[in-house]
mmCIF file of the N, C-alpha and C atoms, coordinates in Angstrom:
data_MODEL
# 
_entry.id   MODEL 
# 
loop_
_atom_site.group_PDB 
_atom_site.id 
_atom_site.type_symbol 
_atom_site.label_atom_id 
_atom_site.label_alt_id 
_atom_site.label_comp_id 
_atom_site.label_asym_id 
_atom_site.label_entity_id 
_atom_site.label_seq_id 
_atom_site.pdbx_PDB_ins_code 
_atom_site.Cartn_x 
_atom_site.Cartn_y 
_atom_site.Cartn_z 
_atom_site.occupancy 
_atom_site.B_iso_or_equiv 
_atom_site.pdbx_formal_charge 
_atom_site.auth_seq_id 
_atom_site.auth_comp_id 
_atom_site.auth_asym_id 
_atom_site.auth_atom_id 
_atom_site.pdbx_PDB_model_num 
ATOM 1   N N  . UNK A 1 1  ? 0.457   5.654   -9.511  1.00 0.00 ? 1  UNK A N  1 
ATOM 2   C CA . UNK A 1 1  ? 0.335   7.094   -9.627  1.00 0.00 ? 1  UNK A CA 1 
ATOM 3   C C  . UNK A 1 1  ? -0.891  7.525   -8.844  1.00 0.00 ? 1  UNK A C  1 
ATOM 4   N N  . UNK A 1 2  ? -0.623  8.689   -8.200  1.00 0.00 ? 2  UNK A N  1 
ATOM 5   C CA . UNK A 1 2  ? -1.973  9.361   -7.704  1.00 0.00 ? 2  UNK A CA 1 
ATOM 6   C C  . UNK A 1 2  ? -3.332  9.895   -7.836  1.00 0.00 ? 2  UNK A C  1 
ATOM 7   N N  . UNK A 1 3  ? -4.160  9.721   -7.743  1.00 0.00 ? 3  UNK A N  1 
ATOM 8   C CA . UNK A 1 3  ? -5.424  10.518  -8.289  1.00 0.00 ? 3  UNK A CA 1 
ATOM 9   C C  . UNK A 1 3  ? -5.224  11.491  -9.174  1.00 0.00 ? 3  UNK A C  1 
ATOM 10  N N  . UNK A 1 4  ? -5.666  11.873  -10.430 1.00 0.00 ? 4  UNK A N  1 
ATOM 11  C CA . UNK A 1 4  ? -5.504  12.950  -11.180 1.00 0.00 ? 4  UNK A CA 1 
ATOM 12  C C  . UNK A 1 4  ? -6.645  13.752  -11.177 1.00 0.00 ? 4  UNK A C  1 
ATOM 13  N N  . UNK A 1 5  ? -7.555  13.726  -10.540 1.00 0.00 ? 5  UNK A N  1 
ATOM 14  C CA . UNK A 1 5  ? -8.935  14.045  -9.953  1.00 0.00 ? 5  UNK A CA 1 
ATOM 15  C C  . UNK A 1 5  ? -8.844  15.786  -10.932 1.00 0.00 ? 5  UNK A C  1 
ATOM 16  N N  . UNK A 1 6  ? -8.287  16.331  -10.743 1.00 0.00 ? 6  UNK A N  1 
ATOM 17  C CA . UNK A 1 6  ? -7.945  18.208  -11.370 1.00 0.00 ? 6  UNK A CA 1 
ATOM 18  C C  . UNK A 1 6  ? -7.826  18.042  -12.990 1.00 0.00 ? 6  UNK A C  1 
ATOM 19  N N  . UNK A 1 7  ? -7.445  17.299  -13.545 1.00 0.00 ? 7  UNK A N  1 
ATOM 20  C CA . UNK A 1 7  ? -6.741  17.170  -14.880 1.00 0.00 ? 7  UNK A CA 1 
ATOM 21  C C  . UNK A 1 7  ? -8.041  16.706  -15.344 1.00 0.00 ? 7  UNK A C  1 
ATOM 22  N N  . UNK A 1 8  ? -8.922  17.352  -16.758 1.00 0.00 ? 8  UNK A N  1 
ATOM 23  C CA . UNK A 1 8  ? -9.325  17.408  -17.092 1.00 0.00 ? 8  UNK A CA 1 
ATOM 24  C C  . UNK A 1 8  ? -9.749  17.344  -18.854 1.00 0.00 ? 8  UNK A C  1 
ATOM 25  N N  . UNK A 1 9  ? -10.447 16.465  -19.827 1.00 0.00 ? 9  UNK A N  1 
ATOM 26  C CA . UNK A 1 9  ? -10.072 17.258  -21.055 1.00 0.00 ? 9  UNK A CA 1 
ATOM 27  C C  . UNK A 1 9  ? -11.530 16.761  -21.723 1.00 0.00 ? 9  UNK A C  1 
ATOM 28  N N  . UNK A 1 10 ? -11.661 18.030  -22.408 1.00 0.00 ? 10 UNK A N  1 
ATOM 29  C CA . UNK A 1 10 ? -13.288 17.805  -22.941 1.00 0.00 ? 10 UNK A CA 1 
ATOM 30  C C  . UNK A 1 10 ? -13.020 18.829  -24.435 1.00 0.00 ? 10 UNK A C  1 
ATOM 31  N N  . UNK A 1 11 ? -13.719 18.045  -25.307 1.00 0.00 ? 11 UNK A N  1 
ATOM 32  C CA . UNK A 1 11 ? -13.591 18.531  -26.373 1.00 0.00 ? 11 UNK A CA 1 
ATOM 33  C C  . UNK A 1 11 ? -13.530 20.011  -27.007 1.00 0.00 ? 11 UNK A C  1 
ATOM 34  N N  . UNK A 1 12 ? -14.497 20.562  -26.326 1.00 0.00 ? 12 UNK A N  1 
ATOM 35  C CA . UNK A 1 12 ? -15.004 22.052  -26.552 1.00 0.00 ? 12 UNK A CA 1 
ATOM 36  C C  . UNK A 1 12 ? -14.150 22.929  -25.460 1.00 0.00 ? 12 UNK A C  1 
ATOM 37  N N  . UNK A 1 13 ? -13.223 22.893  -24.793 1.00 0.00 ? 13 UNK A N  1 
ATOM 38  C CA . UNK A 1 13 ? -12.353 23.661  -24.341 1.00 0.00 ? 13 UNK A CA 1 
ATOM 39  C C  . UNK A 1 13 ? -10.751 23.298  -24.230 1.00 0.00 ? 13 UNK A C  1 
ATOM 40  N N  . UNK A 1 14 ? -10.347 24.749  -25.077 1.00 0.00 ? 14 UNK A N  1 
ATOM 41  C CA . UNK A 1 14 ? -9.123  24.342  -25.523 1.00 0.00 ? 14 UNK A CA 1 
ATOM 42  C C  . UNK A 1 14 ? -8.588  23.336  -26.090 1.00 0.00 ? 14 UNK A C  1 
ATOM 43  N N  . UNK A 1 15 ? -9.723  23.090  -26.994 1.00 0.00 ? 15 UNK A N  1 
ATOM 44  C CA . UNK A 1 15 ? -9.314  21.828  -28.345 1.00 0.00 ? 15 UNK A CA 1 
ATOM 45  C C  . UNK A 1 15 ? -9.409  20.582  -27.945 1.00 0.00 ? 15 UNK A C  1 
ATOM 46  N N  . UNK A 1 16 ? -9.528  20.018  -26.646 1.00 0.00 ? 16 UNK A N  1 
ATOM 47  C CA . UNK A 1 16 ? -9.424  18.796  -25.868 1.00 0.00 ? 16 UNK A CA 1 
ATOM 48  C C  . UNK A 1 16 ? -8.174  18.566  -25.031 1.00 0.00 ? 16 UNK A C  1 
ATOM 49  N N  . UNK A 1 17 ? -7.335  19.730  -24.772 1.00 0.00 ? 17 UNK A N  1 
ATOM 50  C CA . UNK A 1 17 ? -6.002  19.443  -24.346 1.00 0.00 ? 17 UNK A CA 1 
ATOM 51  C C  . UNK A 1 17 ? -6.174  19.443  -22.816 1.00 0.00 ? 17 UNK A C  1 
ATOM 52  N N  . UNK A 1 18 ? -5.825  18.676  -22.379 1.00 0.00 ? 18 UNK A N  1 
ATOM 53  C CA . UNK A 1 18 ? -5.612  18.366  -20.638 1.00 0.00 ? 18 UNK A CA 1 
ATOM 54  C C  . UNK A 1 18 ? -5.135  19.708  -20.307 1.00 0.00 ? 18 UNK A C  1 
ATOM 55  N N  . UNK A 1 19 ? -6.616  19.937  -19.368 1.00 0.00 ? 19 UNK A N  1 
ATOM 56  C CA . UNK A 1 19 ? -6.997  21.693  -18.534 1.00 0.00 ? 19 UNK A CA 1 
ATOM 57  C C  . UNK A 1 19 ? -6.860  21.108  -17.218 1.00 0.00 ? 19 UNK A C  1 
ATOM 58  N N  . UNK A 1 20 ? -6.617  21.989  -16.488 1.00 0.00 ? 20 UNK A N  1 
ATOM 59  C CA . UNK A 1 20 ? -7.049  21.749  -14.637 1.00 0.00 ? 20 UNK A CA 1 
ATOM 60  C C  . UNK A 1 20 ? -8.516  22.548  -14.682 1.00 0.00 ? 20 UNK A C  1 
ATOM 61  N N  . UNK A 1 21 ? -8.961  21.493  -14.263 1.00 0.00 ? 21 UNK A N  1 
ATOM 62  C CA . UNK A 1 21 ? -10.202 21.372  -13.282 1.00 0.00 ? 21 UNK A CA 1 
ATOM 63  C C  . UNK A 1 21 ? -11.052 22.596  -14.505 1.00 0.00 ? 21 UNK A C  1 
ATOM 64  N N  . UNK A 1 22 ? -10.977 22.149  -15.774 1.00 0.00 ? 22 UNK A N  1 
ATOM 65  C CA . UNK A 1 22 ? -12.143 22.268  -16.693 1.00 0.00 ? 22 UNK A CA 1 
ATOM 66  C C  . UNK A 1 22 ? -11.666 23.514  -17.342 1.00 0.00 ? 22 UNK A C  1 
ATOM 67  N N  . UNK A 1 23 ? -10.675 24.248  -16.523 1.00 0.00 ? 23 UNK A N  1 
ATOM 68  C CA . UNK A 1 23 ? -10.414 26.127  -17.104 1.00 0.00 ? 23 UNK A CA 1 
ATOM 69  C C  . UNK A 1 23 ? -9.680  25.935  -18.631 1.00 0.00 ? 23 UNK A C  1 
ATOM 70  N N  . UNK A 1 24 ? -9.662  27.132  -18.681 1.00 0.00 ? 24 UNK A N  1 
ATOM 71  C CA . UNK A 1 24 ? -8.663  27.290  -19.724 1.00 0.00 ? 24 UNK A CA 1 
ATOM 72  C C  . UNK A 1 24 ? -7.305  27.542  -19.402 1.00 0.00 ? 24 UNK A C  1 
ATOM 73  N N  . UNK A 1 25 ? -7.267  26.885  -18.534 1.00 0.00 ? 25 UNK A N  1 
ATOM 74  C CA . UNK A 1 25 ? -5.270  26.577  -18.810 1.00 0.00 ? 25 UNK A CA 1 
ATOM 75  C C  . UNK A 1 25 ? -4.691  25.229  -18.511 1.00 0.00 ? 25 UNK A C  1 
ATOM 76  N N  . UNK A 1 26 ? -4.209  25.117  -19.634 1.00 0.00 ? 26 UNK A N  1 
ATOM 77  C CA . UNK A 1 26 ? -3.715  23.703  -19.934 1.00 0.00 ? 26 UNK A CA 1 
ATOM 78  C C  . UNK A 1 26 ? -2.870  23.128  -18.727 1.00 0.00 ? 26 UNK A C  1 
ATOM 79  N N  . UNK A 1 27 ? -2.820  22.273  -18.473 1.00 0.00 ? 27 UNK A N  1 
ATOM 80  C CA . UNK A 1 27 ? -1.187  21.457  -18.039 1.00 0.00 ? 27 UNK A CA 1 
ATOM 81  C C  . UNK A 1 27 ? 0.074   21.814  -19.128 1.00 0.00 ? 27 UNK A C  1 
ATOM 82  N N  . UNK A 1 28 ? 0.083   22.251  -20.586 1.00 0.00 ? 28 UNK A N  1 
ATOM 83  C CA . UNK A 1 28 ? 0.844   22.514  -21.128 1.00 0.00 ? 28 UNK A CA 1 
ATOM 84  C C  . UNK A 1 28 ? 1.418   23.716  -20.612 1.00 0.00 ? 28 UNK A C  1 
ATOM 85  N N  . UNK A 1 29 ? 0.652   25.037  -20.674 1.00 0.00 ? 29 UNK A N  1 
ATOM 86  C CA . UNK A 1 29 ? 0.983   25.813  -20.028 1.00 0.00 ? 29 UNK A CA 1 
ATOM 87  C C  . UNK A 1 29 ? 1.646   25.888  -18.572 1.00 0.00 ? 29 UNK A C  1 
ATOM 88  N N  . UNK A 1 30 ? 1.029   25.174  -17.526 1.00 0.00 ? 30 UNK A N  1 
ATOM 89  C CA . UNK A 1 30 ? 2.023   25.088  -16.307 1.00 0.00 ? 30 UNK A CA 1 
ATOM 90  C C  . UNK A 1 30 ? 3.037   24.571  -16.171 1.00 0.00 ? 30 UNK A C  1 
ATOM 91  N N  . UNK A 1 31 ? 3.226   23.183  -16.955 1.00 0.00 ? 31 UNK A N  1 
ATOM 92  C CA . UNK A 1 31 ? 4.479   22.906  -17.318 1.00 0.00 ? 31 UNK A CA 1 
ATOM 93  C C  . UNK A 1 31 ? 5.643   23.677  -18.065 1.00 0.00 ? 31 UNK A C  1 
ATOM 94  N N  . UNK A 1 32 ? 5.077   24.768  -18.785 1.00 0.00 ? 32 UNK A N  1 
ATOM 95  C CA . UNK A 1 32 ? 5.680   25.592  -19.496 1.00 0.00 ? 32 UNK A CA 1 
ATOM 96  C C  . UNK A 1 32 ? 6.458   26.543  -18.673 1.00 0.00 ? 32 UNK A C  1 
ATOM 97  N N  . UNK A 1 33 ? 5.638   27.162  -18.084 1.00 0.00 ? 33 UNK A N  1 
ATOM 98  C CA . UNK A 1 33 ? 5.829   27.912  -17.078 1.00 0.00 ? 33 UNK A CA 1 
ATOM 99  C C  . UNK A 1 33 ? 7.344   27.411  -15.502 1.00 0.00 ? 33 UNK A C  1 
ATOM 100 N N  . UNK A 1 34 ? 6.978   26.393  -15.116 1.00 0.00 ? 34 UNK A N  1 
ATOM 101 C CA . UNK A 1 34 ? 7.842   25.866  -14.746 1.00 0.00 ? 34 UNK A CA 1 
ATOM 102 C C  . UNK A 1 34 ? 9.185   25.212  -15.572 1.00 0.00 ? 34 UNK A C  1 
ATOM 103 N N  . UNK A 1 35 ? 9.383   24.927  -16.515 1.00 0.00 ? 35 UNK A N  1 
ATOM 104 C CA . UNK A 1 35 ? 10.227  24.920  -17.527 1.00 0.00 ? 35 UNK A CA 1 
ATOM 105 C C  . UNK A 1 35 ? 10.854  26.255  -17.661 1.00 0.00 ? 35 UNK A C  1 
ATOM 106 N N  . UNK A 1 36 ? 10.601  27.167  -17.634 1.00 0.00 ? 36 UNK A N  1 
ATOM 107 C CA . UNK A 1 36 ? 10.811  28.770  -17.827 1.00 0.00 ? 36 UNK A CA 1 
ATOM 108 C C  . UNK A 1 36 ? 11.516  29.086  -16.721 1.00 0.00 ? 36 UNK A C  1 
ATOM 109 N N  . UNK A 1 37 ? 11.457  28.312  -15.787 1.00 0.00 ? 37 UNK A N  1 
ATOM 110 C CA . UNK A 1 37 ? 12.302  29.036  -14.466 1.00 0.00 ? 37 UNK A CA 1 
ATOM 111 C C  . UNK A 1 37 ? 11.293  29.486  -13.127 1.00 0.00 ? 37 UNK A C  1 
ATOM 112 N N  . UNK A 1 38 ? 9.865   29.781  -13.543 1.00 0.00 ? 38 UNK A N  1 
ATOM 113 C CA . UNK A 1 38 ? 9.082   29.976  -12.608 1.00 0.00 ? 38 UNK A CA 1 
ATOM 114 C C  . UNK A 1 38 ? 8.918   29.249  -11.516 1.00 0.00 ? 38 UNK A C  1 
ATOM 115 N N  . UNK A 1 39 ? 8.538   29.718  -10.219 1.00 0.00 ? 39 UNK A N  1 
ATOM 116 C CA . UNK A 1 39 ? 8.578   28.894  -9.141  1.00 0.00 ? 39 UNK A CA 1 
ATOM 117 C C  . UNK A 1 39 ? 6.814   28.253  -8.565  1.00 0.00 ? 39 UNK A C  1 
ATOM 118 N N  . UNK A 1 40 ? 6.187   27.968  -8.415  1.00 0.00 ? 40 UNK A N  1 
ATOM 119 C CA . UNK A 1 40 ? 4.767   27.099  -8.376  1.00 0.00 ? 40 UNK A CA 1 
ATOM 120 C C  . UNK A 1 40 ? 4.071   28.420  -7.264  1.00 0.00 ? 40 UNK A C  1 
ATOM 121 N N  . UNK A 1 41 ? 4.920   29.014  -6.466  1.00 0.00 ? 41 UNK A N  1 
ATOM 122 C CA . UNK A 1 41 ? 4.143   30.387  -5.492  1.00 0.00 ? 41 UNK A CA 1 
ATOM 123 C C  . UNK A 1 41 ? 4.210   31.605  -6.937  1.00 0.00 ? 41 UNK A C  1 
ATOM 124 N N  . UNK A 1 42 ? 5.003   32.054  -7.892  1.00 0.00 ? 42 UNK A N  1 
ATOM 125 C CA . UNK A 1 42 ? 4.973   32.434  -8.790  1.00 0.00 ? 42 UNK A CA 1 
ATOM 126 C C  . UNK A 1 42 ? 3.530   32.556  -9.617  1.00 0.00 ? 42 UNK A C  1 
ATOM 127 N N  . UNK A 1 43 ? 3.800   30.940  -9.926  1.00 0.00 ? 43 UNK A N  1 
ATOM 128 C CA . UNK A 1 43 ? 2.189   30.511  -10.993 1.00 0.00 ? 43 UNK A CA 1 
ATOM 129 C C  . UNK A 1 43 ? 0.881   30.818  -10.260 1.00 0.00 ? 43 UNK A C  1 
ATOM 130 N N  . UNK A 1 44 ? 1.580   30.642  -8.572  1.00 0.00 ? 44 UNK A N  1 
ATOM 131 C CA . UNK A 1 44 ? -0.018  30.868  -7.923  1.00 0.00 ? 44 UNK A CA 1 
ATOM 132 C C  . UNK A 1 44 ? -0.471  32.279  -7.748  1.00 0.00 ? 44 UNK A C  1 
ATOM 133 N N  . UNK A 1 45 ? 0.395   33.217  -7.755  1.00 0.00 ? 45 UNK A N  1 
ATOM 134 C CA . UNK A 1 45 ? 0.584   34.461  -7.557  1.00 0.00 ? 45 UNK A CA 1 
ATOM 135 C C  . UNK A 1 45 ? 0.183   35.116  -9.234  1.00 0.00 ? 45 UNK A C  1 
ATOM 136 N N  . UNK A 1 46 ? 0.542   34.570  -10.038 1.00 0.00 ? 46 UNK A N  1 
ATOM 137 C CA . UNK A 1 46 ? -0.022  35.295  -11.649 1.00 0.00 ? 46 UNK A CA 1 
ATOM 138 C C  . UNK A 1 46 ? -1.341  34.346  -11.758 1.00 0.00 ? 46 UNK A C  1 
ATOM 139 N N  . UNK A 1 47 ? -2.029  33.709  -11.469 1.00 0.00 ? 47 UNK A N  1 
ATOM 140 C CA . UNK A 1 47 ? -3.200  32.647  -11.826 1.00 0.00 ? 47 UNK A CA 1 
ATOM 141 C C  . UNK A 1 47 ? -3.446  32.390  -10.503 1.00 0.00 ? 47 UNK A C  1 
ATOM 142 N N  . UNK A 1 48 ? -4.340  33.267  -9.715  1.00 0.00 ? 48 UNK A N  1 
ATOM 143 C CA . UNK A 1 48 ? -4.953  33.123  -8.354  1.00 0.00 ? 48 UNK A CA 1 
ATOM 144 C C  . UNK A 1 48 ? -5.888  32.005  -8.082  1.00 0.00 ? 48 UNK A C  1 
ATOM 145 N N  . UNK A 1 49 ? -6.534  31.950  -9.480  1.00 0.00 ? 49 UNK A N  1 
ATOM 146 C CA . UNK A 1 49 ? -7.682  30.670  -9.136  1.00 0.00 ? 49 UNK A CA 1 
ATOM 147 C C  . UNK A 1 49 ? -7.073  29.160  -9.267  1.00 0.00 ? 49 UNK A C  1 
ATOM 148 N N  . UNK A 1 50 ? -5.616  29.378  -9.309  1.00 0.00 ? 50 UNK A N  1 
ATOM 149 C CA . UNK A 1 50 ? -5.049  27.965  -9.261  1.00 0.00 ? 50 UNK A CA 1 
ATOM 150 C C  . UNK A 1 50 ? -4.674  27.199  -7.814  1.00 0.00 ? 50 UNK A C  1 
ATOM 151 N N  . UNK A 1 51 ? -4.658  26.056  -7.417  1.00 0.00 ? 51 UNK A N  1 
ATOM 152 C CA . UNK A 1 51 ? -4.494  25.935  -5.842  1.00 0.00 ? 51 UNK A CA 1 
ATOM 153 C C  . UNK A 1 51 ? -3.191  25.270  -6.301  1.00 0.00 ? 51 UNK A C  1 
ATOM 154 N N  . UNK A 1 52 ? -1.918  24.963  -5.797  1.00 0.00 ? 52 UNK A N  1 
ATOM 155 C CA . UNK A 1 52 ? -0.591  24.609  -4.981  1.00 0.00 ? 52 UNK A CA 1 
ATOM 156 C C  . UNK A 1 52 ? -1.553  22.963  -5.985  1.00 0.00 ? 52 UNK A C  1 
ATOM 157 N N  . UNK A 1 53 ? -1.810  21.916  -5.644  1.00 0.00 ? 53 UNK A N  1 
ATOM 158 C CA . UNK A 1 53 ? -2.560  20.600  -5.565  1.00 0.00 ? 53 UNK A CA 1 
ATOM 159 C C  . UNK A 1 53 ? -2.911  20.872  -7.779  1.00 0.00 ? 53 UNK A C  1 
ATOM 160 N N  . UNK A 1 54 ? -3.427  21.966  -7.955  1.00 0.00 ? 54 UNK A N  1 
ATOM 161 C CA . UNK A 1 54 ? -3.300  21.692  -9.467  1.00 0.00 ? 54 UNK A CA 1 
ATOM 162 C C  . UNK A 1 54 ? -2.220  21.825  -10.349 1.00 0.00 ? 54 UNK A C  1 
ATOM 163 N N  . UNK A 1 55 ? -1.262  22.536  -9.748  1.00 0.00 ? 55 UNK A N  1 
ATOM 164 C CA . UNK A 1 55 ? -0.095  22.473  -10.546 1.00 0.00 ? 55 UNK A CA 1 
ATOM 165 C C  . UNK A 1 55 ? 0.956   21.227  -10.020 1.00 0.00 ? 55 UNK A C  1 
ATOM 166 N N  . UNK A 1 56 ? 0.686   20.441  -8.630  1.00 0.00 ? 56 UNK A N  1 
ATOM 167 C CA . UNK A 1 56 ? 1.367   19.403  -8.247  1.00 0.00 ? 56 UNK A CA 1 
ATOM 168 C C  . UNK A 1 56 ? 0.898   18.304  -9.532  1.00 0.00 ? 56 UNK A C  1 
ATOM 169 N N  . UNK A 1 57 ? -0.635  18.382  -10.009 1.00 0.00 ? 57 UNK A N  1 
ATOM 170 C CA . UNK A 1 57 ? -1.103  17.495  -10.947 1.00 0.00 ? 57 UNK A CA 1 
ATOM 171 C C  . UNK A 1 57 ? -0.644  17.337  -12.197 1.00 0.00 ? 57 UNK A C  1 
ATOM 172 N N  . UNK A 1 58 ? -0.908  18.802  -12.581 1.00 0.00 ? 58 UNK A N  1 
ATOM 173 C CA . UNK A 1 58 ? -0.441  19.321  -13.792 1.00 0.00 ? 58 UNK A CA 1 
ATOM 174 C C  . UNK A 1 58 ? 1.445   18.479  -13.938 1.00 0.00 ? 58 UNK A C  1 
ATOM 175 N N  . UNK A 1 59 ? 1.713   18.714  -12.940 1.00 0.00 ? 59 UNK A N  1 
ATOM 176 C CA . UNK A 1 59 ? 3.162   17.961  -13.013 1.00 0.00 ? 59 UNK A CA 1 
ATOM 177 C C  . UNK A 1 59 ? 3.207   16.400  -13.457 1.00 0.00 ? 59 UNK A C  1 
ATOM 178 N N  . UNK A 1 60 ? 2.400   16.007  -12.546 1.00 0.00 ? 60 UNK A N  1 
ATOM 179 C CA . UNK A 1 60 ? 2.461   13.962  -12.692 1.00 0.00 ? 60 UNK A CA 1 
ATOM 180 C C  . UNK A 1 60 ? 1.807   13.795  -14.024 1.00 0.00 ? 60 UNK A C  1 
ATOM 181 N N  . UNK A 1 61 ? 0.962   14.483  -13.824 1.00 0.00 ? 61 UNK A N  1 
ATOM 182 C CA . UNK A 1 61 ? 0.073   13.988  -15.552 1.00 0.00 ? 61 UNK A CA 1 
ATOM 183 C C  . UNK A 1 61 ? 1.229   14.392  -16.573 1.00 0.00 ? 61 UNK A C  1 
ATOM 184 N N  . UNK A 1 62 ? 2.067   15.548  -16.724 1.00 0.00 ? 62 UNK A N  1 
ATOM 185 C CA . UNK A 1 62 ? 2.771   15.343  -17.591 1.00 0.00 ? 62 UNK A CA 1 
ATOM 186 C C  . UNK A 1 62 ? 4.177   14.150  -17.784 1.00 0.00 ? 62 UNK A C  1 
ATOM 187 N N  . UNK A 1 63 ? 4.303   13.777  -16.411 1.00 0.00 ? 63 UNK A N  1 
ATOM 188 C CA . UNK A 1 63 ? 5.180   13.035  -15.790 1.00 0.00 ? 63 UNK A CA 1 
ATOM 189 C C  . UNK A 1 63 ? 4.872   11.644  -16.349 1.00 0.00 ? 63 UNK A C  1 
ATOM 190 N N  . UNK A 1 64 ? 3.845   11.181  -16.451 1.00 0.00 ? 64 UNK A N  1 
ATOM 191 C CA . UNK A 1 64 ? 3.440   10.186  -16.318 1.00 0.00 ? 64 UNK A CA 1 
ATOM 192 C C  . UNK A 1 64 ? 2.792   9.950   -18.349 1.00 0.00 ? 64 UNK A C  1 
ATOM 193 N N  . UNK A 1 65 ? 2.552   10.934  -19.162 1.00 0.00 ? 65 UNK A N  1 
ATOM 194 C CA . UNK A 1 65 ? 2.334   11.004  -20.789 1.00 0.00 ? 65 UNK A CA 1 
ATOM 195 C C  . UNK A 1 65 ? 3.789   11.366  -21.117 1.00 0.00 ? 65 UNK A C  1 
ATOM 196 N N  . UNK A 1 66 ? 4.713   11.529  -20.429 1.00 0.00 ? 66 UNK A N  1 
ATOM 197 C CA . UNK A 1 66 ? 6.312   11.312  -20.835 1.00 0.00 ? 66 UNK A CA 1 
ATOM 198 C C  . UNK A 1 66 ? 6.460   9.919   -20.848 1.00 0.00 ? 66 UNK A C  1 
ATOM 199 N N  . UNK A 1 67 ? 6.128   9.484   -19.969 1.00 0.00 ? 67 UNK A N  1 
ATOM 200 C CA . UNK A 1 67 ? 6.502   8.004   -19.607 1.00 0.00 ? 67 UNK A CA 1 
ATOM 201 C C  . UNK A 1 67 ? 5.777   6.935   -21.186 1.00 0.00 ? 67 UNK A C  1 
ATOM 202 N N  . UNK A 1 68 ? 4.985   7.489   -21.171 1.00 0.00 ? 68 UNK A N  1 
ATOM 203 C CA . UNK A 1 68 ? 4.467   6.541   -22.303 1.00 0.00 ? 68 UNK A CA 1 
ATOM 204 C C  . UNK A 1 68 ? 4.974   6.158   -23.782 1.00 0.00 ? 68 UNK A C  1 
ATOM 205 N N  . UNK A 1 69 ? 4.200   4.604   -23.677 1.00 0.00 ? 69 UNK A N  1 
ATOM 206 C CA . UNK A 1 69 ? 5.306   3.673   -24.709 1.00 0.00 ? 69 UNK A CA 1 
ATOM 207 C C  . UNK A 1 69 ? 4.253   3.440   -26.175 1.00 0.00 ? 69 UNK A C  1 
ATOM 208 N N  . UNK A 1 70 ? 4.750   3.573   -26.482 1.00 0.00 ? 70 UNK A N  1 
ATOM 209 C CA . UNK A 1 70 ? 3.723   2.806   -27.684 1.00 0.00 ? 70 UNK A CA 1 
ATOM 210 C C  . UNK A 1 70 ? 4.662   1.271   -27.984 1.00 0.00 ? 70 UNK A C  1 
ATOM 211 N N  . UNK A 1 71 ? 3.579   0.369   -27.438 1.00 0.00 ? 71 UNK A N  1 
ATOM 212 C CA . UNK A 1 71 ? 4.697   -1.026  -27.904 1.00 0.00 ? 71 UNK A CA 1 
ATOM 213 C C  . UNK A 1 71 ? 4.166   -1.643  -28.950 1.00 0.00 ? 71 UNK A C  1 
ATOM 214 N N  . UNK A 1 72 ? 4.721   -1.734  -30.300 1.00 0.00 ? 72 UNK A N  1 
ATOM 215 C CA . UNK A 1 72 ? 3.884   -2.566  -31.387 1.00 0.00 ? 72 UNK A CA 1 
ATOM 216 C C  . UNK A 1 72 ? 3.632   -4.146  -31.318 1.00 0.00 ? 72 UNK A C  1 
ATOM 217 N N  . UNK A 1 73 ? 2.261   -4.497  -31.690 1.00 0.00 ? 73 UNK A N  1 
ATOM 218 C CA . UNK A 1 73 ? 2.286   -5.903  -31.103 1.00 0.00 ? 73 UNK A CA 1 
ATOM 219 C C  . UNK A 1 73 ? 2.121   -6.965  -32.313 1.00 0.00 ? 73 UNK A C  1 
ATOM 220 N N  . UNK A 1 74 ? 2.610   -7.474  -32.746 1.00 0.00 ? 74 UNK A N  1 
ATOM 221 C CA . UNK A 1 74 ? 2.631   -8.650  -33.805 1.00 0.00 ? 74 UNK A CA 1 
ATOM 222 C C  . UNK A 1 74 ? 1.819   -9.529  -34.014 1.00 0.00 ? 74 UNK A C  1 
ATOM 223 N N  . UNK A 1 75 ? 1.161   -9.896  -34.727 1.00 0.00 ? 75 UNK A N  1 
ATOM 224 C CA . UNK A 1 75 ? -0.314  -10.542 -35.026 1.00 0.00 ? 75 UNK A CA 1 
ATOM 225 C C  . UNK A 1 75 ? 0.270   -11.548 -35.243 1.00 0.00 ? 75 UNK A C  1 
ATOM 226 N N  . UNK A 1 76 ? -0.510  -12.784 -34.548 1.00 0.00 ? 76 UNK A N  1 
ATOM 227 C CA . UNK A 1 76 ? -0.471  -14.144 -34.868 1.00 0.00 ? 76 UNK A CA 1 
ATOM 228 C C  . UNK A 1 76 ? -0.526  -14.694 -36.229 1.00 0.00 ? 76 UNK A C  1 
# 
């Protein structure tokens, strides 16, 4: 997977939930948004301070916490 360098999460903003690049808007939200039918010139056009490169992120990072396994492991 690629650099996630934008994806961000710190306790004291927005509860700790994975932000781009520190703001207050989640990756939940852009994913949301695109889920909705919106198109990524759309998101950039309502949220100006977003660049094309944070919502490409916002994508893999969710892409990639879909992917995840929890595998239980059995003690010797």
């Amino acid at each position: 997977m690629g650099s996630l360098n934008r994806i961000t999460q710190q306790p004291g903003v927005m509860g700790g939930k994975a932000c781009i690049r520190g703001m207050r808007v989640t990756v939940g939200m852009v994913v949301g948004q695109i889920g909705a039918g919106h198109s990524v010139d759309e998101i950039l056009a309502d949220y100006p301070y977003l660049e094309r490169e944070d919502i490409m992120q916002a994508l893999r990072y969710a892409a990639w916490r879909a992917e995840e396994r929890e595998v239980m492991l059995t003690t010797p």
